[in-house]
Jmol script that loads the backbone (N, CA, C; Angstrom):
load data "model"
ATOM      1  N   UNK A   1      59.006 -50.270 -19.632  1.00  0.00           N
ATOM      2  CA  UNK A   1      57.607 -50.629 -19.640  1.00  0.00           C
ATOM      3  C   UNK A   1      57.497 -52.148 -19.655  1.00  0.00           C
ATOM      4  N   UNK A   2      56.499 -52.572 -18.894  1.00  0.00           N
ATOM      5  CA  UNK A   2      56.479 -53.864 -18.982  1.00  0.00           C
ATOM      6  C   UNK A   2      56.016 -54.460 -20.001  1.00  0.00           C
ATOM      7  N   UNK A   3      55.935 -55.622 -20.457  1.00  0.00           N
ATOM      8  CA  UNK A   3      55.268 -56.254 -20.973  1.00  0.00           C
ATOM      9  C   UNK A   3      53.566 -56.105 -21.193  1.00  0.00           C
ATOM     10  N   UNK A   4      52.848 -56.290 -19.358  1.00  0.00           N
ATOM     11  CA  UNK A   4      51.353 -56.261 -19.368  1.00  0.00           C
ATOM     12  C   UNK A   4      50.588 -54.714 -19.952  1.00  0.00           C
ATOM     13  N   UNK A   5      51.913 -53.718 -19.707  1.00  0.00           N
ATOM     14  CA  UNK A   5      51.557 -51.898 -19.724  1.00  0.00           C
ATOM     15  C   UNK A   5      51.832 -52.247 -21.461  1.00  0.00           C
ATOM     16  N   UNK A   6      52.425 -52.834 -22.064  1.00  0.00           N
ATOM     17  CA  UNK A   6      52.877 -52.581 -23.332  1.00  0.00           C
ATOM     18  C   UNK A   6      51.141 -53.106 -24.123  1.00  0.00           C
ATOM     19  N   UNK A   7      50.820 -54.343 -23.627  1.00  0.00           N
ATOM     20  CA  UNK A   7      49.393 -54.886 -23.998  1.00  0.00           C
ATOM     21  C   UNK A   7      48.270 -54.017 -24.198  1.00  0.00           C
ATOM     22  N   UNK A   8      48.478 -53.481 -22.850  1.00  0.00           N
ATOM     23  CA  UNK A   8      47.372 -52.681 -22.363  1.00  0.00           C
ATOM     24  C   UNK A   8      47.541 -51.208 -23.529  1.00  0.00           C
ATOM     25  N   UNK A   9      48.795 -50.381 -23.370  1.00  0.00           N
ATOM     26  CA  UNK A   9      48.777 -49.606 -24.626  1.00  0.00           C
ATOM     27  C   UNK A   9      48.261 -49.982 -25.693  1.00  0.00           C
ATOM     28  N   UNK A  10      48.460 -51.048 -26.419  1.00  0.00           N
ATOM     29  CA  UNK A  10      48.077 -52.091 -27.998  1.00  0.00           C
ATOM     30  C   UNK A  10      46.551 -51.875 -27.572  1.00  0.00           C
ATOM     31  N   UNK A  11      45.642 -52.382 -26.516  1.00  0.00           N
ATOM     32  CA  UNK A  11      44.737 -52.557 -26.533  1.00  0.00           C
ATOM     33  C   UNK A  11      43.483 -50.869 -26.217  1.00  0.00           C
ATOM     34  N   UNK A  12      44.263 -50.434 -25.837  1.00  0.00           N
ATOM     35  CA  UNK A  12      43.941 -48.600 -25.707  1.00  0.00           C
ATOM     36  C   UNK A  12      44.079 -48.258 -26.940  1.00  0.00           C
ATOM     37  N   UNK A  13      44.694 -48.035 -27.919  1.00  0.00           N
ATOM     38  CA  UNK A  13      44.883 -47.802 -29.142  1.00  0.00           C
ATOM     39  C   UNK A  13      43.780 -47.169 -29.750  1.00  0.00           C
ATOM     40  N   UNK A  14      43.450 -48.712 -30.056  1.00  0.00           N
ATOM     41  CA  UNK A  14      41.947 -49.006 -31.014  1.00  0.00           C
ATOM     42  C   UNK A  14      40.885 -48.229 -30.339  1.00  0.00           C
ATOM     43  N   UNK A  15      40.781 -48.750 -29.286  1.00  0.00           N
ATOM     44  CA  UNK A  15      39.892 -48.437 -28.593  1.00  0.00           C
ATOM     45  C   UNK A  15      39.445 -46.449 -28.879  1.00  0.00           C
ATOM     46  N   UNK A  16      40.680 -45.982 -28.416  1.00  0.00           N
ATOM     47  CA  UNK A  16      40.865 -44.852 -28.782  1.00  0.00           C
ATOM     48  C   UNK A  16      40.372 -44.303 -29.844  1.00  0.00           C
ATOM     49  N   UNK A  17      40.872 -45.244 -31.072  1.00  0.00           N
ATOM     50  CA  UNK A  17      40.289 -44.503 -32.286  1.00  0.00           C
ATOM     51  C   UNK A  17      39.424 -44.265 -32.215  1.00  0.00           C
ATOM     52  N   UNK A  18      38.611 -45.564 -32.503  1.00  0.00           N
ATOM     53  CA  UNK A  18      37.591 -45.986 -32.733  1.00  0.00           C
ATOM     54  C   UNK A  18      36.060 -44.854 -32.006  1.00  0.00           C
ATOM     55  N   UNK A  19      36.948 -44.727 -30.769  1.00  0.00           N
ATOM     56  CA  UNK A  19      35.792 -43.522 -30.028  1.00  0.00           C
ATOM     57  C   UNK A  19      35.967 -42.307 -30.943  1.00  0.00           C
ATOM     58  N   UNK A  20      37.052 -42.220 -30.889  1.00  0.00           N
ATOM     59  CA  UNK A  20      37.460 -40.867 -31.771  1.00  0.00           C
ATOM     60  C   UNK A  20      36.552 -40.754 -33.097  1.00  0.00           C
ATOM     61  N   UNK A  21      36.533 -41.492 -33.750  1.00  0.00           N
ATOM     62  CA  UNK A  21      36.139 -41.781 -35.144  1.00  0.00           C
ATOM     63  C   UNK A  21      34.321 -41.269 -34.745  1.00  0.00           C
ATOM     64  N   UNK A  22      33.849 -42.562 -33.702  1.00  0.00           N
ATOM     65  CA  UNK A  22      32.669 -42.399 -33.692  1.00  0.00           C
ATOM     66  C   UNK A  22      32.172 -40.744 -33.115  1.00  0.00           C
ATOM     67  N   UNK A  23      32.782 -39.879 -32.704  1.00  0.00           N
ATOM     68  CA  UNK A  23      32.527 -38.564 -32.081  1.00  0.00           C
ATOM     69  C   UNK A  23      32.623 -38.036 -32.956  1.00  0.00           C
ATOM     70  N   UNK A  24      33.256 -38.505 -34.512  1.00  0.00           N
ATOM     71  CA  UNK A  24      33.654 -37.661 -36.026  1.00  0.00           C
ATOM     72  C   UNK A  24      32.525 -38.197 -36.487  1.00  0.00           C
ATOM     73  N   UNK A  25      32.221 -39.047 -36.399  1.00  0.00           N
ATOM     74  CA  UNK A  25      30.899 -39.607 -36.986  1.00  0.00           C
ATOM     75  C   UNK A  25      29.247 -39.072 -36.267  1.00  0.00           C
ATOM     76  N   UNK A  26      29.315 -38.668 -35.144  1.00  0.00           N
ATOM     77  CA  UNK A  26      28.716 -37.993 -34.582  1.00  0.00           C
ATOM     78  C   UNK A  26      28.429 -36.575 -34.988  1.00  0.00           C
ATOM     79  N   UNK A  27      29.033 -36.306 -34.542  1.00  0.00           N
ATOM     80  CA  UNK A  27      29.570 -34.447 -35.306  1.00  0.00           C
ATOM     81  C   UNK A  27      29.114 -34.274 -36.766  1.00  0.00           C
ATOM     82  N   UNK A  28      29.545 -35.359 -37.435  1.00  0.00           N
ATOM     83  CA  UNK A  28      28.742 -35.389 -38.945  1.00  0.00           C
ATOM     84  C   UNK A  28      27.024 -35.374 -39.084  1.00  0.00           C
ATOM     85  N   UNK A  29      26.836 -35.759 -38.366  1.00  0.00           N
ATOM     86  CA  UNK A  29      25.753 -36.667 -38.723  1.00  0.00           C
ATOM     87  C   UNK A  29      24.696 -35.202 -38.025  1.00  0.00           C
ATOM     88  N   UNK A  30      25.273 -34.779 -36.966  1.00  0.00           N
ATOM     89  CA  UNK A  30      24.729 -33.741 -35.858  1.00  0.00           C
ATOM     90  C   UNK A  30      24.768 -32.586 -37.380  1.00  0.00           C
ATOM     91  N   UNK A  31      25.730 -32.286 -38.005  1.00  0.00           N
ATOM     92  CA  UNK A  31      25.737 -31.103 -38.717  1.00  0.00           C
ATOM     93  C   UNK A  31      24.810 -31.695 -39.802  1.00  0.00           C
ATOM     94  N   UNK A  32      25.015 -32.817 -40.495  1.00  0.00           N
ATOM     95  CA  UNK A  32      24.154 -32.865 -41.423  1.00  0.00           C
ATOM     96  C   UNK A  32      22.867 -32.546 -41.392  1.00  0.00           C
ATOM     97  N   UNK A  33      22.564 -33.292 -40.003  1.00  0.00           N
ATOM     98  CA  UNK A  33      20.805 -33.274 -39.106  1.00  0.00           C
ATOM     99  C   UNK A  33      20.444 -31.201 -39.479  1.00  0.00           C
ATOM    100  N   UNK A  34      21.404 -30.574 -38.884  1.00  0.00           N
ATOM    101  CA  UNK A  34      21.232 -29.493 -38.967  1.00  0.00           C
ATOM    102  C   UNK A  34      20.993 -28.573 -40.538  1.00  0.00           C
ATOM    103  N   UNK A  35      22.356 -29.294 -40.856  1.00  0.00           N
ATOM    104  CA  UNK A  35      21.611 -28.547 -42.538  1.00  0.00           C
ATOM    105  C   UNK A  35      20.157 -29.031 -43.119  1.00  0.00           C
ATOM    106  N   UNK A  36      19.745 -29.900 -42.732  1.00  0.00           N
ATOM    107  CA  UNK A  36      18.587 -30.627 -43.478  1.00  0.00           C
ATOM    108  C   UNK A  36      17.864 -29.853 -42.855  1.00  0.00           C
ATOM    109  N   UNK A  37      17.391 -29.653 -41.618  1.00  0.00           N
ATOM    110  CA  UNK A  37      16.618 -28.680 -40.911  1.00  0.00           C
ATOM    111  C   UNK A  37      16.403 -27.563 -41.893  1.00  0.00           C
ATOM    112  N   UNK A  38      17.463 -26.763 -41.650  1.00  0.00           N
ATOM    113  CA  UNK A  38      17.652 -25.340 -42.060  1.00  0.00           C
ATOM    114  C   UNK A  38      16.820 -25.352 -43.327  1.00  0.00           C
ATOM    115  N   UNK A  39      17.411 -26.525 -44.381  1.00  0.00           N
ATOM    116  CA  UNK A  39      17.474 -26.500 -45.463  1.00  0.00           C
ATOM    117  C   UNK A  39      15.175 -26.580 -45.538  1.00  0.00           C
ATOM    118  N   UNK A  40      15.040 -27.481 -44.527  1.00  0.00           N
ATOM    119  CA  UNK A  40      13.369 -27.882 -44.796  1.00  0.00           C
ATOM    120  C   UNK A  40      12.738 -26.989 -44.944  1.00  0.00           C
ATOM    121  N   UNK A  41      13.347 -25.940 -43.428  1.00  0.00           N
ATOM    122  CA  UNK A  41      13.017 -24.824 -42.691  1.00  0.00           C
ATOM    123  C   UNK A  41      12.677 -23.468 -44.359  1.00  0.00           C
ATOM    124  N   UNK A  42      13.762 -23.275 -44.607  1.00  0.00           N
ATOM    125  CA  UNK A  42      13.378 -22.792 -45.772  1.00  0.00           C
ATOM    126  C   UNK A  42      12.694 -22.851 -47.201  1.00  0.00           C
ATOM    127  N   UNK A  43      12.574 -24.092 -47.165  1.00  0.00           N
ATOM    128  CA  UNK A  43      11.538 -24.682 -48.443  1.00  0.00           C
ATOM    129  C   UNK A  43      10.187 -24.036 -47.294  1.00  0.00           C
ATOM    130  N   UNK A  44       9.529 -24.383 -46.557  1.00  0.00           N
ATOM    131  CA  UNK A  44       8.455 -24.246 -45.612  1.00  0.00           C
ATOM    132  C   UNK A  44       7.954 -23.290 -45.750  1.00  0.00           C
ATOM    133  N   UNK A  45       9.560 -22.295 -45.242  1.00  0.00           N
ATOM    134  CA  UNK A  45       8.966 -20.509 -45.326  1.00  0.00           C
ATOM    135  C   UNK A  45       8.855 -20.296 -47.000  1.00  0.00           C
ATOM    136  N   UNK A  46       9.316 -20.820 -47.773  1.00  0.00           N
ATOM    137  CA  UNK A  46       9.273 -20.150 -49.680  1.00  0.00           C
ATOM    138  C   UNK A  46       7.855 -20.657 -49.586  1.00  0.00           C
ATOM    139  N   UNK A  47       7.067 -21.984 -49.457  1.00  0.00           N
ATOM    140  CA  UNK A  47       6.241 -22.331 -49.770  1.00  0.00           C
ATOM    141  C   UNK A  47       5.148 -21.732 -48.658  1.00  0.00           C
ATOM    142  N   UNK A  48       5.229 -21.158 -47.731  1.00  0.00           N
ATOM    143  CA  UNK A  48       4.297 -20.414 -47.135  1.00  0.00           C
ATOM    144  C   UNK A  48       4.448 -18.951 -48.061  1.00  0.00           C
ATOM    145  N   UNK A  49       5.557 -18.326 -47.948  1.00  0.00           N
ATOM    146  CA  UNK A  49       5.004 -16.977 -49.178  1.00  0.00           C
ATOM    147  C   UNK A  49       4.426 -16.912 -50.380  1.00  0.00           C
ATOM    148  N   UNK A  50       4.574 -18.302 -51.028  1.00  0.00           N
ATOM    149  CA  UNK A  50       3.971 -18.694 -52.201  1.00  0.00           C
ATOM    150  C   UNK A  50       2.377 -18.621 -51.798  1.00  0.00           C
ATOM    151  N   UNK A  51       1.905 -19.310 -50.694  1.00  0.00           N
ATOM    152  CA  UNK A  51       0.904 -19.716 -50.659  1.00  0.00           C
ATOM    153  C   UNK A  51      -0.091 -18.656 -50.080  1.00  0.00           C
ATOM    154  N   UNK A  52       0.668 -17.383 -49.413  1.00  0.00           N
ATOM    155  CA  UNK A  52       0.219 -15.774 -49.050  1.00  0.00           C
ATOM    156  C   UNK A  52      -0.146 -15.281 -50.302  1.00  0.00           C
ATOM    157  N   UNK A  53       0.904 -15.261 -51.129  1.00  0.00           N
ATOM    158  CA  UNK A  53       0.741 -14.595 -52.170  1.00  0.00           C
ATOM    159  C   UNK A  53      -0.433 -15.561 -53.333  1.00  0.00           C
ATOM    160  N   UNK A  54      -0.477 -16.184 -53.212  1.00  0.00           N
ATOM    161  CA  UNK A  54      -1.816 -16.974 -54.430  1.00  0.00           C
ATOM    162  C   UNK A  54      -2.876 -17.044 -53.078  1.00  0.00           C
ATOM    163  N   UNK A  55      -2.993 -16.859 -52.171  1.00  0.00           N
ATOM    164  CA  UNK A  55      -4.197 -15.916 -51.642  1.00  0.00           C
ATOM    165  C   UNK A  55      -4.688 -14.505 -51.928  1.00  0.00           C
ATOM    166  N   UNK A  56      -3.668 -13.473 -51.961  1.00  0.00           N
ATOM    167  CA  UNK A  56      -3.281 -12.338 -51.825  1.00  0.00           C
ATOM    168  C   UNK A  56      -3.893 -11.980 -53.308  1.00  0.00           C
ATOM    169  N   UNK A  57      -3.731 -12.806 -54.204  1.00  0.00           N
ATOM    170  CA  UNK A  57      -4.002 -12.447 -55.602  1.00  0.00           C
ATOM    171  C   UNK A  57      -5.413 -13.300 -55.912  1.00  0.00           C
ATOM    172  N   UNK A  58      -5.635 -14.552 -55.276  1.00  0.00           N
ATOM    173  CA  UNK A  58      -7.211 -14.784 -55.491  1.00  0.00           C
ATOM    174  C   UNK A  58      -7.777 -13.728 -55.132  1.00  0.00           C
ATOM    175  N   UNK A  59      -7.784 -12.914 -53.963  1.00  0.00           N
ATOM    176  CA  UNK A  59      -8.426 -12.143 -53.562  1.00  0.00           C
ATOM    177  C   UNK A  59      -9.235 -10.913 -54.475  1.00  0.00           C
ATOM    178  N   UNK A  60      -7.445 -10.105 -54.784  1.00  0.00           N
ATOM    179  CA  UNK A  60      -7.611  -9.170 -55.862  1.00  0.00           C
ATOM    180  C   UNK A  60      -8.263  -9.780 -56.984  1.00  0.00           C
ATOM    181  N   UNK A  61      -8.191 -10.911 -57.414  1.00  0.00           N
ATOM    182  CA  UNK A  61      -9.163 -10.890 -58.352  1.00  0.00           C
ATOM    183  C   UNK A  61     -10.414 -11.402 -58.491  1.00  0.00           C
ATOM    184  N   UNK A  62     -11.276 -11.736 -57.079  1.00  0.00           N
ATOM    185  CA  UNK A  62     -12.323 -11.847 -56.757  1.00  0.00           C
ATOM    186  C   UNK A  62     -12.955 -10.738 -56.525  1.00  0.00           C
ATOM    187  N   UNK A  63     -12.089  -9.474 -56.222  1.00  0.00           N
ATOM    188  CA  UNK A  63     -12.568  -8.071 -55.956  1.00  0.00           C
ATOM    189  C   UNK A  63     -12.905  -7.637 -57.376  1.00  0.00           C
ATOM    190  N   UNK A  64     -11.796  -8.205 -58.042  1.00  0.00           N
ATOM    191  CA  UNK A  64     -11.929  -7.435 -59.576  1.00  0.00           C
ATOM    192  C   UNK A  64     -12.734  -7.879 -60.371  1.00  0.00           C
ATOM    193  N   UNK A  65     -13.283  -9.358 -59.645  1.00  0.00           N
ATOM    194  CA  UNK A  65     -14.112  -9.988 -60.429  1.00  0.00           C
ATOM    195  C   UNK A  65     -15.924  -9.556 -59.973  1.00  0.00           C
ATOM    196  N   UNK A  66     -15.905  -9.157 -58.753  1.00  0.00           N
ATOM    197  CA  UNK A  66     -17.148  -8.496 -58.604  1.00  0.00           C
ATOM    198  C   UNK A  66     -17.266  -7.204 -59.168  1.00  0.00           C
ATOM    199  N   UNK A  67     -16.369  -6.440 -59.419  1.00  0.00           N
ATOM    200  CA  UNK A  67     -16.338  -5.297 -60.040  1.00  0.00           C
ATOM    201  C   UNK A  67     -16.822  -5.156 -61.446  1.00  0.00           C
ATOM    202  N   UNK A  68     -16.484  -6.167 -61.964  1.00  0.00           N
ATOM    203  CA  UNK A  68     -16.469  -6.404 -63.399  1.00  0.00           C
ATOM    204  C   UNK A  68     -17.825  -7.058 -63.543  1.00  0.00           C
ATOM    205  N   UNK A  69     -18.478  -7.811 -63.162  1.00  0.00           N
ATOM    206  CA  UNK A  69     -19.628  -8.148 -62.561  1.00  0.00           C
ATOM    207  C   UNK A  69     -21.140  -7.036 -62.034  1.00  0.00           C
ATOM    208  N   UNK A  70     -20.257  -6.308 -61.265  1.00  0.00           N
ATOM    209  CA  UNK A  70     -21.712  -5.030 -60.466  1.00  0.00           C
ATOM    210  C   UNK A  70     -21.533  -3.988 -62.367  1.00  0.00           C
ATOM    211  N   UNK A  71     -20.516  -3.843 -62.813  1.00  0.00           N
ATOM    212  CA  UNK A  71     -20.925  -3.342 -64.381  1.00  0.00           C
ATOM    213  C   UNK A  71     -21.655  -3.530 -65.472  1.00  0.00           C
ATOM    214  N   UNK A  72     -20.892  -5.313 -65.383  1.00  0.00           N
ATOM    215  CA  UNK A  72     -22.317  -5.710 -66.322  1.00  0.00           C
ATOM    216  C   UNK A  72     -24.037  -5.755 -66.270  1.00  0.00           C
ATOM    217  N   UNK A  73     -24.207  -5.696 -64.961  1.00  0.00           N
ATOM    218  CA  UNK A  73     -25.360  -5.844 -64.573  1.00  0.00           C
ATOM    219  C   UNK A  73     -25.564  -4.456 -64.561  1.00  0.00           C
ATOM    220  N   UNK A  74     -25.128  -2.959 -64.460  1.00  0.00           N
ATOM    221  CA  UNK A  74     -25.297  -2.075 -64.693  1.00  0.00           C
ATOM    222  C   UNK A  74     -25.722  -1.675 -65.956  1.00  0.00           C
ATOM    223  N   UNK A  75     -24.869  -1.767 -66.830  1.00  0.00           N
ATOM    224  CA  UNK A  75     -24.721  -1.798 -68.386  1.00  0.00           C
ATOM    225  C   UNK A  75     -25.974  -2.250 -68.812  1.00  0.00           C
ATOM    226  N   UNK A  76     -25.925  -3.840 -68.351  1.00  0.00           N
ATOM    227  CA  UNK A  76     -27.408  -4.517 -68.516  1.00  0.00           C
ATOM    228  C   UNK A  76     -28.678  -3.802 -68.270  1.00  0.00           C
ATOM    229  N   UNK A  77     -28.681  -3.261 -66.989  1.00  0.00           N
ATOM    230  CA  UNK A  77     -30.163  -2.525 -66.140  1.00  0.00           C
ATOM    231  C   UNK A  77     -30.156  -1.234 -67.556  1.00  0.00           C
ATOM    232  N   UNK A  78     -29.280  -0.888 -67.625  1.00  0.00           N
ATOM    233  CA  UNK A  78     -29.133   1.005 -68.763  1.00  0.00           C
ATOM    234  C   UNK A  78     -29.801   0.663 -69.804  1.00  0.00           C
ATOM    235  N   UNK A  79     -29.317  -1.220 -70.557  1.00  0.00           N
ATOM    236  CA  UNK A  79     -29.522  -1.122 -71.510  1.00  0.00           C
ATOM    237  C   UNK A  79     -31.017  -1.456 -71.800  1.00  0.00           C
ATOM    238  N   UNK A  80     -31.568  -2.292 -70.633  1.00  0.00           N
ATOM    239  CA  UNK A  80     -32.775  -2.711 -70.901  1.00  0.00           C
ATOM    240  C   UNK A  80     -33.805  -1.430 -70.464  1.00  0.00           C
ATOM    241  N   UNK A  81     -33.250  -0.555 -69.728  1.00  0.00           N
ATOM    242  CA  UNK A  81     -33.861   0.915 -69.438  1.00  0.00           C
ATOM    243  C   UNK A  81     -34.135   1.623 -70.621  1.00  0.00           C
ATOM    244  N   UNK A  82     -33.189   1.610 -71.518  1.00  0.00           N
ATOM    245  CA  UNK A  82     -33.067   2.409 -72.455  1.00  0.00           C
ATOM    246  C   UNK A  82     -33.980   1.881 -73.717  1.00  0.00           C
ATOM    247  N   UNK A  83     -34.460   0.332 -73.432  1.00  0.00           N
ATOM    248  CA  UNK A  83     -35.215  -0.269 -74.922  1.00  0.00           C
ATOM    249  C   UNK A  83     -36.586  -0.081 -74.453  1.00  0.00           C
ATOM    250  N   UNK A  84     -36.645  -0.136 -72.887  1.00  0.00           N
ATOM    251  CA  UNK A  84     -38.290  -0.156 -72.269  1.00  0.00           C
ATOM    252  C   UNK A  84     -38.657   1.725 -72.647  1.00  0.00           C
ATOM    253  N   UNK A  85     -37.735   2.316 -72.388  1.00  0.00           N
ATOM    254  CA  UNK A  85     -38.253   3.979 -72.791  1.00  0.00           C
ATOM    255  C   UNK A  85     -38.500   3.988 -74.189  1.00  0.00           C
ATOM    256  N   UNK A  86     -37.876   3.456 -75.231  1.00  0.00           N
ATOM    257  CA  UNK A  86     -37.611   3.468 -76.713  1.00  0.00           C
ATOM    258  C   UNK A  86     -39.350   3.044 -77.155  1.00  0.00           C
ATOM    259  N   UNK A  87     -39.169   1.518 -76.389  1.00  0.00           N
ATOM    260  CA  UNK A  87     -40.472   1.205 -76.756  1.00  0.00           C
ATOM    261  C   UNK A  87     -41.623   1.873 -75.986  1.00  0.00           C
ATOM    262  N   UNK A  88     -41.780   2.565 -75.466  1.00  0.00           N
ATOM    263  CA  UNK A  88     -42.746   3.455 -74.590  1.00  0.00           C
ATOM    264  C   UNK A  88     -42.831   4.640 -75.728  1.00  0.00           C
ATOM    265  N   UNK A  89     -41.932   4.957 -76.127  1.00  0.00           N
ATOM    266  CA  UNK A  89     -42.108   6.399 -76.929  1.00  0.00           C
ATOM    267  C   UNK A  89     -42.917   5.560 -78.155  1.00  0.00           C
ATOM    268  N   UNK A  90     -42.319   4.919 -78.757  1.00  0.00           N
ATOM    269  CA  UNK A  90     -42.936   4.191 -79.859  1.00  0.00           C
ATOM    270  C   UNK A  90     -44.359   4.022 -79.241  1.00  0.00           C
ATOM    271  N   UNK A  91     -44.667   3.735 -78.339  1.00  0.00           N
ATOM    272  CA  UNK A  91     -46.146   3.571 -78.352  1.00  0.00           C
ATOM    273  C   UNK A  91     -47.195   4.892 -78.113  1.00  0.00           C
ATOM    274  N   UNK A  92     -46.438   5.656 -77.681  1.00  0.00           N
ATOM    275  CA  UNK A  92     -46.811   7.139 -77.526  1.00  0.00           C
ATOM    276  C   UNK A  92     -46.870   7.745 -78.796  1.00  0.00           C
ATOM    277  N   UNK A  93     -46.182   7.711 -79.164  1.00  0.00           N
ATOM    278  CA  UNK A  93     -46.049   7.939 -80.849  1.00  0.00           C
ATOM    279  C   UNK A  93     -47.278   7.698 -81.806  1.00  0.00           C
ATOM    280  N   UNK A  94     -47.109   6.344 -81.131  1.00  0.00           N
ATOM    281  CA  UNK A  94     -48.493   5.559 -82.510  1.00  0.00           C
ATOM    282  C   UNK A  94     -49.890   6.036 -81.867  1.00  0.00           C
ATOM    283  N   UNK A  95     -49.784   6.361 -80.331  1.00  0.00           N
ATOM    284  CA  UNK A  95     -51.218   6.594 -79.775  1.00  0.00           C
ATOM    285  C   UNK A  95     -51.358   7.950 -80.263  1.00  0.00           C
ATOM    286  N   UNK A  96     -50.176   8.976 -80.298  1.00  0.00           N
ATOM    287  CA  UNK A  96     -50.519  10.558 -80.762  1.00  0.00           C
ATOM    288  C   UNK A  96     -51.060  10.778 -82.548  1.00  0.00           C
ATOM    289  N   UNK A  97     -50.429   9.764 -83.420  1.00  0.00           N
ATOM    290  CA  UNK A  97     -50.933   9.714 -84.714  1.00  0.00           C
ATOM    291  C   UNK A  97     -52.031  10.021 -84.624  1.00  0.00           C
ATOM    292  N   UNK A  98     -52.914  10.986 -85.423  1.00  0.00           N
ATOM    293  CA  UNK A  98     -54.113  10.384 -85.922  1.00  0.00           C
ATOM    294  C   UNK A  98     -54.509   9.525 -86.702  1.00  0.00           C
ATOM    295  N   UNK A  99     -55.928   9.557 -86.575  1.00  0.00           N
ATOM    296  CA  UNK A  99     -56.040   8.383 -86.970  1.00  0.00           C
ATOM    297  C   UNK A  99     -56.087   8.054 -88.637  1.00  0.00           C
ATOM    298  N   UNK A 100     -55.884   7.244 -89.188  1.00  0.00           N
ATOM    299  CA  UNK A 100     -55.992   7.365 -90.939  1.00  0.00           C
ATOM    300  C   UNK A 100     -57.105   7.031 -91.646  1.00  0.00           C
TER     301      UNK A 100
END
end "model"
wireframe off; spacefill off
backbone 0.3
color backbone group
């Protein structure tokens, strides 16, 4: 080998690595890119089921909360039904007395 081929090897070398290295450094960086994805990708989807489900349950308890609601006002209508008859008899009552 000559001399200039011997240079030229020395100077291929590095060169060599150095690509080499950067295609390892590549490859890293490509997989890392990828786990971070994945990794976002799944926080995204947890925090979208989270956010189904605390819909999913406002709901039910806006249902449960009108429910609980159309009762009281039931309860309410019975009870004020029940004092307007009370006091109706009471006055029927005092009108049937005779008189003293």
């Amino acid at each position: 080998m000559t001399d200039q081929e011997e240079q030229s090897l020395k100077e291929f070398k590095p060169v060599e690595k150095r690509t080499a290295k950067e295609a390892e450094q590549l490859a890293k960086d490509q997989k890392r890119r990828r786990a971070n994805l994945a990794r976002e990708q799944e926080i995204e989807k947890g925090q979208k089921a989270k956010a189904a489900k605390r819909v999913e349950k406002r709901a039910a308890e806006e249902i449960d909360q009108i429910a609980k609601d159309q009762a009281r006002k039931k309860a309410n209508l019975a009870r004020e039904q029940a004092i307007a008859e009370a006091q109706e008899a009471r006055k029927l009552k005092i009108k049937k007395r005779p008189p003293q």
